[in-house]
C-alpha positions in Angstrom: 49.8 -23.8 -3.2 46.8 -24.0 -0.5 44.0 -25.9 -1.3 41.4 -22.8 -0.3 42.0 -18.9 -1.5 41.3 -16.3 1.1 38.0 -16.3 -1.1 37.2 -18.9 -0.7 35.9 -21.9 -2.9 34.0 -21.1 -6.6 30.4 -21.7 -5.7 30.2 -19.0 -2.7 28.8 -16.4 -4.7 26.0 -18.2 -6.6 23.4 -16.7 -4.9 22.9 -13.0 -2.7 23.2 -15.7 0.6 25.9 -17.6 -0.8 27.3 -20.9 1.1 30.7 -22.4 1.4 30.5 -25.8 -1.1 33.2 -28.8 -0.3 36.3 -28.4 -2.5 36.7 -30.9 -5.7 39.9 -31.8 -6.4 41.1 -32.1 -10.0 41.0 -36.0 -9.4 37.3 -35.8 -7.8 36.5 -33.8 -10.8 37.5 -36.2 -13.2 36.2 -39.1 -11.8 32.5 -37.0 -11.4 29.7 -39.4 -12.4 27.7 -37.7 -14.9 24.7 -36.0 -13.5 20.8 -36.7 -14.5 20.6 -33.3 -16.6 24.0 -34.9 -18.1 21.9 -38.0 -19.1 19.3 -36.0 -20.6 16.9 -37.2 -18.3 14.9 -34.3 -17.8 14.2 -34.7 -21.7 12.4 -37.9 -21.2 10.8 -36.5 -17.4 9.5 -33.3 -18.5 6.8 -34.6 -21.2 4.9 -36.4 -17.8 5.3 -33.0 -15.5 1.7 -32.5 -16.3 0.4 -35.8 -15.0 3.1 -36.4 -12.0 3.5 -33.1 -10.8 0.2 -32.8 -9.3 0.5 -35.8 -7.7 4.1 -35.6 -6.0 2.9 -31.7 -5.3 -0.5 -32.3 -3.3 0.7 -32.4 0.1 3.5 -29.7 -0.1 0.1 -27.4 -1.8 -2.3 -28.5 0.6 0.1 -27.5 3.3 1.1 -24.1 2.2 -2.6 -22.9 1.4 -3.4 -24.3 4.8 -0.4 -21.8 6.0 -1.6 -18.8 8.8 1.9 -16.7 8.7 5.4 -16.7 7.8 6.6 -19.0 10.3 4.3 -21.6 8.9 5.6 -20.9 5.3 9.1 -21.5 6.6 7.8 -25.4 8.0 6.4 -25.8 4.6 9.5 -25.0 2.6 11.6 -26.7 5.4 9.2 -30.3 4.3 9.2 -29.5 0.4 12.5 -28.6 0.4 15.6 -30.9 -0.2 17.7 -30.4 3.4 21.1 -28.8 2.0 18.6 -26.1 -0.5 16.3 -25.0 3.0 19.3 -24.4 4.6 21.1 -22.2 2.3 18.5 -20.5 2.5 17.8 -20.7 5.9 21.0 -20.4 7.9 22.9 -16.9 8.8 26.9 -16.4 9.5 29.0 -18.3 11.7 26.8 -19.1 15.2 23.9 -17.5 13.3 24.0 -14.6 16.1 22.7 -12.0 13.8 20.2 -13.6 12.6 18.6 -14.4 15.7 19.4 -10.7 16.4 17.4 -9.5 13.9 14.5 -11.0 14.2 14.4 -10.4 18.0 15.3 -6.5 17.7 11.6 -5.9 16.7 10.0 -7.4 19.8 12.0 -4.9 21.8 9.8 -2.3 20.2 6.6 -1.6 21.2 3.6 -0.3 19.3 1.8 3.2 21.1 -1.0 3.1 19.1 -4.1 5.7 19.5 -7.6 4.9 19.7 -10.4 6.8 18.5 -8.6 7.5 15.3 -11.6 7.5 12.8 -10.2 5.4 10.4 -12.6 4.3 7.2 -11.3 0.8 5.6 -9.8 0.3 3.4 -6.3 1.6 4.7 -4.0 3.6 1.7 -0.8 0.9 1.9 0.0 2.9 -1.6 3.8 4.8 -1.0 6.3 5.6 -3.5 9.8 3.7 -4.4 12.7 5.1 -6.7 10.0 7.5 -7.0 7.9 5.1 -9.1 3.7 4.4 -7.0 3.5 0.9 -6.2 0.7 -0.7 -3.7 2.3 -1.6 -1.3 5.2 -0.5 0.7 7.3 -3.3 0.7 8.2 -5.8 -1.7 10.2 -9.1 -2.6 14.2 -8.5 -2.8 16.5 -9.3 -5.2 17.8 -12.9 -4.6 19.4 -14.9 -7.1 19.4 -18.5 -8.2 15.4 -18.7 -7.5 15.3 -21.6 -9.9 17.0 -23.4 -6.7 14.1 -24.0 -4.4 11.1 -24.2 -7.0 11.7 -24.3 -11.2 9.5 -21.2 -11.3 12.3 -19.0 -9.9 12.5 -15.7 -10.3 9.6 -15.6 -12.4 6.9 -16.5 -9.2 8.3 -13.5 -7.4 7.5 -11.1 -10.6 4.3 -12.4 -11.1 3.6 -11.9 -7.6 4.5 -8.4 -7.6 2.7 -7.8 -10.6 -0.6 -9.4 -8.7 0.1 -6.8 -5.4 1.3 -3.8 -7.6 4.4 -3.6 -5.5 8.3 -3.0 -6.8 10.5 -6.1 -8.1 13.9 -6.7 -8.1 16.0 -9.2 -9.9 19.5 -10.4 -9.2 21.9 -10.0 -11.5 22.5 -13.8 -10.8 19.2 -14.7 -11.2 18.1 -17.6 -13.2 15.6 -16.1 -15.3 16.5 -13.0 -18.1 15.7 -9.7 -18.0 13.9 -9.8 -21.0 11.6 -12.7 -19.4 11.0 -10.7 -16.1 9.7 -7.3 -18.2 7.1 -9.2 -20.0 5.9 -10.6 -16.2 5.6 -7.3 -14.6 5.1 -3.9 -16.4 5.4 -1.9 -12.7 8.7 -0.7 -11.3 11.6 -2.6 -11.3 15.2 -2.4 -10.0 18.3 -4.5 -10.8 20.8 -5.5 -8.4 24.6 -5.3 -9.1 27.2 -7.0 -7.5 30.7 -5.3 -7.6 32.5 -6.9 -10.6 35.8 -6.4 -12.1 34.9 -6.0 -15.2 33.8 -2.3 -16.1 32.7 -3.8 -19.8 30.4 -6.4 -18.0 29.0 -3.7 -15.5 28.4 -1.7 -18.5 27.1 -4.4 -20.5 24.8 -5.9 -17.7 23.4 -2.2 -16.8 22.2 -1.4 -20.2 20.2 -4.5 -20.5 18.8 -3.4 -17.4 17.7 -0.3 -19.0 16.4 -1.9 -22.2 14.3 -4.7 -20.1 12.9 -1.1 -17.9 14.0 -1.5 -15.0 14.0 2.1 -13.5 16.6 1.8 -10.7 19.5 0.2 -9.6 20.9 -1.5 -6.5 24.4 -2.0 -5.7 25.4 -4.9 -3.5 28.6 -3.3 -1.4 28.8 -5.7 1.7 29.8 -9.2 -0.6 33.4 -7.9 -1.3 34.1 -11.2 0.9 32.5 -14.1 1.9 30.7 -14.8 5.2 30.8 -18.3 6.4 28.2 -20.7 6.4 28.5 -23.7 8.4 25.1 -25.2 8.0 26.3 -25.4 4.3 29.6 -27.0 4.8 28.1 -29.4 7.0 25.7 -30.6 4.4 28.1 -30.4 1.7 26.3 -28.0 0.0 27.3 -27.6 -3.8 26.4 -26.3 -7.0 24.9 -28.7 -9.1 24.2 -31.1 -6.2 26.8 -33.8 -5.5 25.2 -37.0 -6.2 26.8 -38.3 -2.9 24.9 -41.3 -0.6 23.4 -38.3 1.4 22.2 -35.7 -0.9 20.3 -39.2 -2.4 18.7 -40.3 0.5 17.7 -36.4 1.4 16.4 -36.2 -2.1 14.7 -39.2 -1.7 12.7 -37.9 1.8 11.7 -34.4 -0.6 9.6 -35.8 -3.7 8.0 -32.9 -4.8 11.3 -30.8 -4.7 13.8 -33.7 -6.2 10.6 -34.2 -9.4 10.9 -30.3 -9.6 14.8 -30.6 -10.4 15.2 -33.5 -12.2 12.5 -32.9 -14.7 13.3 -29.4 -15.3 15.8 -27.4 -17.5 19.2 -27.3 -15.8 19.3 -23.8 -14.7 21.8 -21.1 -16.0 22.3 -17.5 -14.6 20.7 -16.2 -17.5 21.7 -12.1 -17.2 25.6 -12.9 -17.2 25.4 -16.0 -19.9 22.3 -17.9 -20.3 24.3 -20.3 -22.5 26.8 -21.5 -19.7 25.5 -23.6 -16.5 25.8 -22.9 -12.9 28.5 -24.6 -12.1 30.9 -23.5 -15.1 29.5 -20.0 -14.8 30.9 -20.1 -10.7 34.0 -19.9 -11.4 33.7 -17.2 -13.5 31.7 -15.4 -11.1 33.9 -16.2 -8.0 36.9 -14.2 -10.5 34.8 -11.0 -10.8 33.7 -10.5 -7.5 36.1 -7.4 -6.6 36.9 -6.9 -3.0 39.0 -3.3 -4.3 35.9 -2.0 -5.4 35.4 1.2 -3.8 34.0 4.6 -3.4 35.8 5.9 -6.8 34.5 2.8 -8.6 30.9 3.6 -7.6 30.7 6.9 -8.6 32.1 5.7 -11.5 28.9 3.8 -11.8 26.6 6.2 -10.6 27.5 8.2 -14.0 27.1 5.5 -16.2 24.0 4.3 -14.7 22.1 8.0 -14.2 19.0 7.2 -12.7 17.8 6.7 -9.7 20.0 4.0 -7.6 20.4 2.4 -4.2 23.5 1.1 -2.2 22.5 -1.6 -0.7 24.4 -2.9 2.2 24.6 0.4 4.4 25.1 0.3 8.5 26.5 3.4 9.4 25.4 6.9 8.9 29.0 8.3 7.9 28.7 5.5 4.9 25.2 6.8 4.2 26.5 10.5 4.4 29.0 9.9 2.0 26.9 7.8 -0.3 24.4 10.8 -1.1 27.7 12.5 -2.2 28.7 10.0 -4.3 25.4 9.9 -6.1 23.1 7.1 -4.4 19.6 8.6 -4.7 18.3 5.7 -1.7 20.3 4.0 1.1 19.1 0.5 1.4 20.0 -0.5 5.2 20.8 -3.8 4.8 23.2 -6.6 6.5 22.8 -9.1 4.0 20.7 -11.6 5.1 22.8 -11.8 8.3 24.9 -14.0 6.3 28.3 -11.9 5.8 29.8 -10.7 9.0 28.9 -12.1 12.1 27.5 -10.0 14.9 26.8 -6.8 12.3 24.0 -4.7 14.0 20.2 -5.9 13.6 19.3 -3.3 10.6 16.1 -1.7 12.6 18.7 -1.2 15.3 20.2 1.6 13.2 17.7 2.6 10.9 16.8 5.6 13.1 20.6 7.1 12.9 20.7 6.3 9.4 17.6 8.5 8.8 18.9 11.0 11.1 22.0 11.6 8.8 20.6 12.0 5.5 17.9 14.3 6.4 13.7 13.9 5.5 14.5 13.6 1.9 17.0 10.9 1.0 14.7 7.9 0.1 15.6 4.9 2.9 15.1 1.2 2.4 15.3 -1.6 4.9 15.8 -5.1 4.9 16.9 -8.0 7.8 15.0 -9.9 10.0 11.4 -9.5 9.0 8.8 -11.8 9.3 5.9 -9.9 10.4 3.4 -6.8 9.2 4.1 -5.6 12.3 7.9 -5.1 11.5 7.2 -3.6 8.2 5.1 -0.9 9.9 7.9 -0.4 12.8 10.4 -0.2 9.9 8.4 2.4 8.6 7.7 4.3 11.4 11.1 4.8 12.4 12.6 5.8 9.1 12.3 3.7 5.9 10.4 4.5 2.9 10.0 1.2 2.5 10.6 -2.2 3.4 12.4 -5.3 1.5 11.6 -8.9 2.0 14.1 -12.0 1.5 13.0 -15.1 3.5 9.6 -14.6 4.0 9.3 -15.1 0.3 11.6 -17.8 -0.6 10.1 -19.9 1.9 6.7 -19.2 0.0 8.4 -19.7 -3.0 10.0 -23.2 -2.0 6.9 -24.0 -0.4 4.6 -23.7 -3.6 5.7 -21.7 -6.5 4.0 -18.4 -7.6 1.3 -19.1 -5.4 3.4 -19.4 -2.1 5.1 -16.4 -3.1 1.6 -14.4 -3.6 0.5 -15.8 -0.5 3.7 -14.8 1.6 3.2 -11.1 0.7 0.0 -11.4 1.1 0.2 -12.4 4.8 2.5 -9.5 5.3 0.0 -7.1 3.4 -3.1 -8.5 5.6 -0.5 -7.7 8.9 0.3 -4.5 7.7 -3.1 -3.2 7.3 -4.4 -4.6 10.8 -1.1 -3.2 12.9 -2.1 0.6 11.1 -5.4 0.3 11.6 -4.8 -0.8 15.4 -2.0 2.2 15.9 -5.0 4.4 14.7 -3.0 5.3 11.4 -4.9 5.3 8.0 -1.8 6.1 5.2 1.6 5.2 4.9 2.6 8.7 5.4 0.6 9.1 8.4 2.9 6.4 9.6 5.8 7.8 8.8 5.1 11.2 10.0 3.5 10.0 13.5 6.3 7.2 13.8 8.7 8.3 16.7 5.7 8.9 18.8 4.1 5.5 18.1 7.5 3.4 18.2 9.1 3.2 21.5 12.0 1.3 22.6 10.9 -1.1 25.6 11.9 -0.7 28.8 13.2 -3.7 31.3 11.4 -4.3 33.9 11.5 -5.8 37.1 10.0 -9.2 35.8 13.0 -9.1 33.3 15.4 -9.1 36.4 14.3 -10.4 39.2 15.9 -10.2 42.4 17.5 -13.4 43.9 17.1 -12.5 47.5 19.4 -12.1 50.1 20.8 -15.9 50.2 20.3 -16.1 46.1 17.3 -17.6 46.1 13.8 -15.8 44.7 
């Protein structure tokens, strides 16, 4: 029998931008030196978290508040950060060609802006999502296994939410429970689904979505497979952490991040079983991920959802078309991270057709590549109704907690406000309605191609 299934090994779909981890053997398994949460030793550790944490935390804080955009977030969770955890996080498919992709597809836009517009601060950010007012018009999206890259998890991106009045969303593979998250943030929520097997589970998982209040859903529909990984597989990137020479001597360079685990609760994925660890719980995940899912299956789910409900994952306007007739109230453009299939279109690449197909009154949601205020406002400009945010805000969060997460959308909010006000544009749906005239693909020019002269030379 192979060693690896076509789906790979059982830790790939721990988290919404899963990695490939190394294969244990049943011999490596058995011979697996018990870990420190084996020992207990977070028991003994946690007691002193009020007197060490501070201490092993000061730079990484001091760092992060000193932070002046995303990109400086990113070095700050990239330093805090054990190597193998900021990569996951991190890295994109294959040769990371998408990725690259879609952060670059925004500077190919340029900004028409008016002047003279007569604008009165403070600017109206305020729009509307799954038809629910929130503050701003984008928000954090639903990642899971937050607990990963700070012990706050999950619950630093809802109270950061709750502190900018804007939509959360929570994995259904997140570490913290529904229950948890509604008594952090009493706005709008949505839950993301992933396509499981198991109609009892999906039926089971939604209606404690519906008792916790969250008002939407999201389905996940491009992780029926498994994109590749490599900066994973070449840190031999696992879940729990191989206690290997290397992931010692890497946890050993990160203080603040290895205190943070090792003096924390083990983390479980606490809206499947909150009782059964991550890496027993993999397996069991890895099983129900169902590559036959398909367009039966989701309306299916549509019916016994009935509410308001994304499909997240869309790049093609015949998939969008068919989508609204299946029941999706939202299309949430999305290539997942640019971590599934390698060289899938930059998401504000087709955004515009996207919007074109549905009509004015399908509600649109875009995520990929952002890392600016300016890309939110181009997003919404060219169709969305509003914008999600993965990396910006797991760097904050890796980078310091609930406060790094607060102060990642809050970079993006102060960006926002200062690219509408300089486009002479004083609501959201000023933008939106004056977008194709304010949004303009740029042209090459001559300084892009220069010509080599007659004997190749300039």
């Amino acid at each position: 029998r192979p060693l690896v299934s076509p789906h790979r090994s059982v830790c790939d779909c721990i988290h919404s931008i899963h990695a490939r981890p190394r294969i244990r053997t049943r011999a490596r398994r058995a011979m697996k030196l018990p870990s420190p949460h084996d020992l207990g030793l977070h028991r003994l550790l946690k007691p002193l978290r009020p007197l060490v944490s501070p201490l092993v935390d000061t730079l990484a804080m001091q760092r992060m508040r000193s932070a002046v955009n995303i990109a400086d977030l990113r070095q700050c969770a990239k330093l805090r950060a054990h190597k193998m955890v900021f990569d996951y996080l991190d890295s994109g498919a294959d040769d990371e060609i998408t990725l690259r992709r879609a952060k670059d597809a925004y500077s190919e836009l340029e900004m028409h802006y008016h002047v003279l517009a007569g604008l009165k601060p403070p600017l109206d950010l305020s729009t509307k999502v799954f038809g629910e007012k929130v503050s701003l018009p984008f928000f954090a999206c639903p990642t899971a296994g937050n607990r990963m890259f700070h012990h706050e998890g999950e619950s630093a991106a809802a109270r950061a939410a709750q502190h900018h009045g804007t939509l959360y969303g929570l994995s259904s593979l997140g570490t913290t429970s529904i229950d948890d998250i509604a008594k952090m943030h009493t706005g709008p929520k949505v839950f993301q689904l992933y396509v499981w097997k198991d109609r009892g589970l999906v039926q089971e998982v939604i209606a404690k979505a519906k008792k916790g209040g969250f008002q939407a859903l999201a389905l996940t529909v491009d992780f029926t497979w498994y994109g590749n990984r490599e900066r994973d597989i070449r840190n031999g990137f696992t879940i729990p952490p191989n206690y290997t020479v290397k992931q010692v001597v890497e946890a050993i360079k990160r203080p603040a991040w290895t205190w943070d685990f090792i003096s924390n609760d083990p983390y479980t994925y606490a809206n499947i079983n909150k009782d059964v660890p991550a890496d027993s719980l993999a397996a069991f995940v890895n099983n129900q991920i169902n590559p036959a899912f398909n367009w039966e299956d989701a309306e299916w789910l549509m019916k016994e959802w009935g509410g308001p409900a994304a499909i997240k994952g869309v790049v093609r306007p015949d998939d969008a078309m068919r989508a609204v007739k299946a029941g999706f109230s939202t299309m949430w453009v999305s290539n997942h991270g640019a971590r599934q299939l390698e060289t899938s279109p930059a998401t504000i690449d087709v955004l515009p057709s996207i919007r074109a197909a549905v009509g004015p009154n399908v509600e649109i949601i875009m995520d990929g590549g952002v890392q600016r205020g300016t890309d939110i406002a181009k997003a919404l400009a060219l169709g969305a109704d509003s914008v999600g945010v993965g990396k910006p805000y797991l760097y904050g969060l890796a980078a310091g907690g609930t406060e790094g997460v607060i102060k990642a959308l809050n970079i993006l909010k102060v960006e926002l406000d200062r690219a509408m006000g300089l486009l002479g544009v004083g609501t959201v749906d000023e933008l939106k309605a004056k977008g194709p005239t304010l949004i303009k693909r740029r042209v090459g020019s001559a300084r892009d191609y220069p010509y080599p002269g007659p004997n190749g030379c300039c």
